[in-house]
N, C-alpha and C positions, 0 to 999 in steps of 0.2 A: 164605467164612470164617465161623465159628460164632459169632463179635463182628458180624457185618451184620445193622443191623434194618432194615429198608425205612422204617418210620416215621418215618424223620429225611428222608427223602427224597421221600413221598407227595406226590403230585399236581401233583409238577415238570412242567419241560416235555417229562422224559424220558417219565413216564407218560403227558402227553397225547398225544403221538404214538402210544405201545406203545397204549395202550388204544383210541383209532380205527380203526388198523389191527384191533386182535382183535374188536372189533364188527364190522367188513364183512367178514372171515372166518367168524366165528360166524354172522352172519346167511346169509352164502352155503350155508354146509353147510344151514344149515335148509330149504334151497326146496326139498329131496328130500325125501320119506318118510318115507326110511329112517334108520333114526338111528345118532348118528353118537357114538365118543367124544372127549372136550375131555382133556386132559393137559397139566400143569401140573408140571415140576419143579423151580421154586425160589415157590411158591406164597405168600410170605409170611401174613400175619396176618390175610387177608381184608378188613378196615376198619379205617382208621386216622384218628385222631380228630385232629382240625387240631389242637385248642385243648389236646393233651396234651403232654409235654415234651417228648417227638423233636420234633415236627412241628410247634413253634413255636420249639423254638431255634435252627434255620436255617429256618425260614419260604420255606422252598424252595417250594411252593403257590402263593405268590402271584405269583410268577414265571411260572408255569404254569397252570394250574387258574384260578386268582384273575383272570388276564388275560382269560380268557373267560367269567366268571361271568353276568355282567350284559350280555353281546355279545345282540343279536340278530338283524344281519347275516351269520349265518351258513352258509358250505356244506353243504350236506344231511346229509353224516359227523359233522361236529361239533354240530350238531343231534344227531342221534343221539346221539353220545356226553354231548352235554348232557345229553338224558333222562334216562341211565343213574343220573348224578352228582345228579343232582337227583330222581330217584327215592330218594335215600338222604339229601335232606334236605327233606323235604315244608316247611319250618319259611319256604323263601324263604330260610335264612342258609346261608353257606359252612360248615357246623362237622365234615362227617365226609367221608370220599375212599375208593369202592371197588376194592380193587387187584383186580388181574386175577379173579381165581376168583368176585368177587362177581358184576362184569361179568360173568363166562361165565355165573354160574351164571343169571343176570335173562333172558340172550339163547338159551339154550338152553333145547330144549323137553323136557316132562316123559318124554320117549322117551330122550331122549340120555344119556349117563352124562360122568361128570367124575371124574376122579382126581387129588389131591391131592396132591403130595411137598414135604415143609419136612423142612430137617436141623434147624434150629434149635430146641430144645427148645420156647422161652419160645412162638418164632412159630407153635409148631404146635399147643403148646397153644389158644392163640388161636384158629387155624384151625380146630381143631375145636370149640372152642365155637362159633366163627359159624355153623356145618354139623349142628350138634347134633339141629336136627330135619328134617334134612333126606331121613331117611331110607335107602336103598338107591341112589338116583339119583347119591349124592354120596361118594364114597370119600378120606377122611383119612389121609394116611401119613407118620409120621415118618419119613423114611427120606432119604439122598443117592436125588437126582431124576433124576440120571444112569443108577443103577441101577437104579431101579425103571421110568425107562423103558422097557428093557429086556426087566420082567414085563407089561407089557400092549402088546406089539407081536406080529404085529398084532391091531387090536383085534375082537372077536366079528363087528362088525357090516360089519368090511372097510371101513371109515368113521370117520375121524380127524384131526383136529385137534390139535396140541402146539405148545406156548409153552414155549419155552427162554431162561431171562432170568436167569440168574446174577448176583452182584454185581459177578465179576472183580476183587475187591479179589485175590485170588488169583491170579497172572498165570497159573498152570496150567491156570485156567479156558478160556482163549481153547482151547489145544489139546483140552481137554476136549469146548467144544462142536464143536469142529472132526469130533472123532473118535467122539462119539456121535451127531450126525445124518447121518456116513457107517455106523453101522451102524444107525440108523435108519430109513434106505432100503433097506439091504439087509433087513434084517425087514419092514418095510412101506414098499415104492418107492412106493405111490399114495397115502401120506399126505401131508398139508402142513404143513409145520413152517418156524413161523415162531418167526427167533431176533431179541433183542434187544439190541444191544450201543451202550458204552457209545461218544463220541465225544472221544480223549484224545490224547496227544503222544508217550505210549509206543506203539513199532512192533506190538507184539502186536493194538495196537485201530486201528491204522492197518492192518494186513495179512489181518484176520479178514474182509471181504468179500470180497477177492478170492482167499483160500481156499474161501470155501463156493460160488463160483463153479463151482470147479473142481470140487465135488459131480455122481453123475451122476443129477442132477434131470430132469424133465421139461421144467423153465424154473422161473424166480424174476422178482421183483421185490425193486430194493433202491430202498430209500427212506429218506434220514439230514436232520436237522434241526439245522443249525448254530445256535446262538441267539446267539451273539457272536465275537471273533475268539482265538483260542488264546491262552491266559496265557503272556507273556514267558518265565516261570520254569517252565511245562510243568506246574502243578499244575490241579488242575479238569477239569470235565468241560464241554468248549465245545459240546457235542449231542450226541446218540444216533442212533443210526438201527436200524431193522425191515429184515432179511435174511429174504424168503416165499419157500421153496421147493417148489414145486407150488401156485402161487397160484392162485385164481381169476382166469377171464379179465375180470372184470371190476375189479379192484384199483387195475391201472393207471390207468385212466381217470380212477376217483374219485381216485385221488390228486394227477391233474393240475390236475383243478376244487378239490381242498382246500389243497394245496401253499405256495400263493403266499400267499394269504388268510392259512392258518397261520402261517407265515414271519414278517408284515408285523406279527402280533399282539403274539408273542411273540420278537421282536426284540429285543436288548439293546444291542446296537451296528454299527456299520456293517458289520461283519464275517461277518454272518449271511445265510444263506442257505439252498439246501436241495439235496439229490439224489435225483433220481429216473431209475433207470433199469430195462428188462427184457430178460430173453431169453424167449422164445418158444421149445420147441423144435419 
């Protein structure tokens, strides 16, 4: 919806999951040569500043992000994805969080291309000022993310990576992504596209993995992070999980060694816990 600003929500426990995951993806494509494009179609604002007035009036961060700032018992991913977060605060303080596109754009090499889509006016402004000098590598588009997926499939280099992460404040959303990474395979079946969805009490986000299930992928990995147990009254978001379709073979694995560790951190009550499971095909 064109009222979602990601900013009220930056660096929850839903991003720390989504952004793990898109680092050991980004990093896998890179062990090739060849390059590869990243696609991005609900791209928010690129960087969002803790200490502004989304992202302090639910203080959702410290929840997430905030829980592992100062960790250094860490699984090798979340190391990673440390870097990433802390490469955008040399200072040693918590004060700014990079959403997805910053992330791809750190872990992607100067070969690879990135495309950009935000509907939301305010957030693509944003986005394109963070991209401003970014040159030809990095492409900004205001535009619905559904569609313009659509204009770069498949992409030059037959080599692609796309993040599908809507806010679903829109329940149309769910069929939406349902129905653009089935014709996303059909444009490009050897892409990977991993979608992100929210963990809620309405059936639409209860029934959305075992829809993309039935996608005809290669194989997937689904991976969901419960962080407490379902609100009485069905409101909130009790966790998220990452739906990888055409993962890397090695996904699994790391998520088995990150999993638990995750889970135990970012726990909010006894209710929480995690899923992980794959097809191979």
């Amino acid at each position: 919806m064109l009222s979602y600003r990601h900013g009220y929500h930056a660096g929850n426990h839903a991003d720390v999951l989504k952004h793990i995951v898109l680092i050991q993806l980004a990093r896998y494509m890179g062990q090739k040569d060849k390059p590869f494009t990243y696609a991005d179609t609900h791209a928010g604002g690129g960087v969002y500043d803790l200490e502004s007035t989304f992202a302090s009036k639910l203080a959702e961060y410290r929840e997430g992000i905030g829980r592992l700032w100062e960790r250094r018992d860490v699984p090798p991913a979340v190391a990673e994805y440390l870097a990433e977060v802390r490469a955008l605060n040399p200072s040693g303080r918590l004060l700014q969080y990079p959403g997805s596109p910053w992330i791809a754009a750190r872990v992607l090499r100067e070969q690879d291309r990135l495309r950009l889509f935000e509907l939301h006016s305010k957030e693509s402004r944003l986005l394109g000022e963070c991209f401003k000098d970014a040159g030809k590598r990095v492409t900004v588009e205001p535009c619905d993310g559904f569609a313009g997926l659509k204009a770069v499939l498949p992409p030059p280099s037959r080599r692609g990576l796309v993040l599908i992460d809507p806010s679903y404040e829109d329940k149309h959303d769910y069929e939406r992504v349902v129905q653009g990474v089935k014709d996303a395979l059909t444009r490009f079946a050897g892409g990977t596209y991993a979608v992100w969805y929210p963990q809620l009490t309405r059936r639409e986000s209860i029934d959305l993995p075992q829809r993309l299930k039935r996608l005809p992928a290669k194989g997937w990995v689904h991976v969901a992070l419960r962080v407490r147990e379902p609100s009485k009254d069905g409101f909130g978001m009790h966790g998220s999980g990452m739906f990888v379709l055409n993962p890397p073979w090695t996904l699994h694995a790391t998520l088995v060694e990150t999993m638990p560790w995750l889970t135990g951190v970012l726990a909010l009550d006894a209710g929480a816990g995690f899923t992980l499971e794959q097809h191979a095909a």
